[in-house]
C-alpha positions, 0 to 999 in steps of 0.5 A, a space after each residue: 708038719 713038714 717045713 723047708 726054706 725055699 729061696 727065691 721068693 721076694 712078693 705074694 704071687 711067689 707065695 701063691 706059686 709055692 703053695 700051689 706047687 706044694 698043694 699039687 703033690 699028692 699027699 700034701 695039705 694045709 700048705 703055708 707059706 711065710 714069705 718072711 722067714 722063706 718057709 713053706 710049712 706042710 702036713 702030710 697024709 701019706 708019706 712024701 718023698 722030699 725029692 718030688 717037693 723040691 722038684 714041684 718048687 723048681 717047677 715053679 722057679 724057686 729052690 729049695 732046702 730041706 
């Protein structure tokens, strides 16, 4: 399981944002978010490239840290 910070997320429709975004990518599943710790958690069924994760989070307005 993949986990990144993601910053900027400050409510639940931030929280649905992100796992949206994540769920988007091709290759991702079982997306959880924890608003909390400003983590996205993440399984991967075929190698992901991390740059197209961060560009997917931005999209949505958040950055990211891996």
């Amino acid at each position: 399981m993949a986990t990144i910070k993601v910053q900027g997320m400050t409510c639940q429709h931030c929280v649905q944002a992100v796992t949206q975004a994540l769920s988007g990518i091709e290759g991702v599943e079982n997306v959880t978010v924890s608003l909390p710790k400003g983590e996205a958690s993440f399984e991967e069924t075929k190698p992901v490239d991390m740059e197209e994760v961060k560009k997917a989070v931005k999209k949505a307005g958040y950055k990211v840290e891996i």
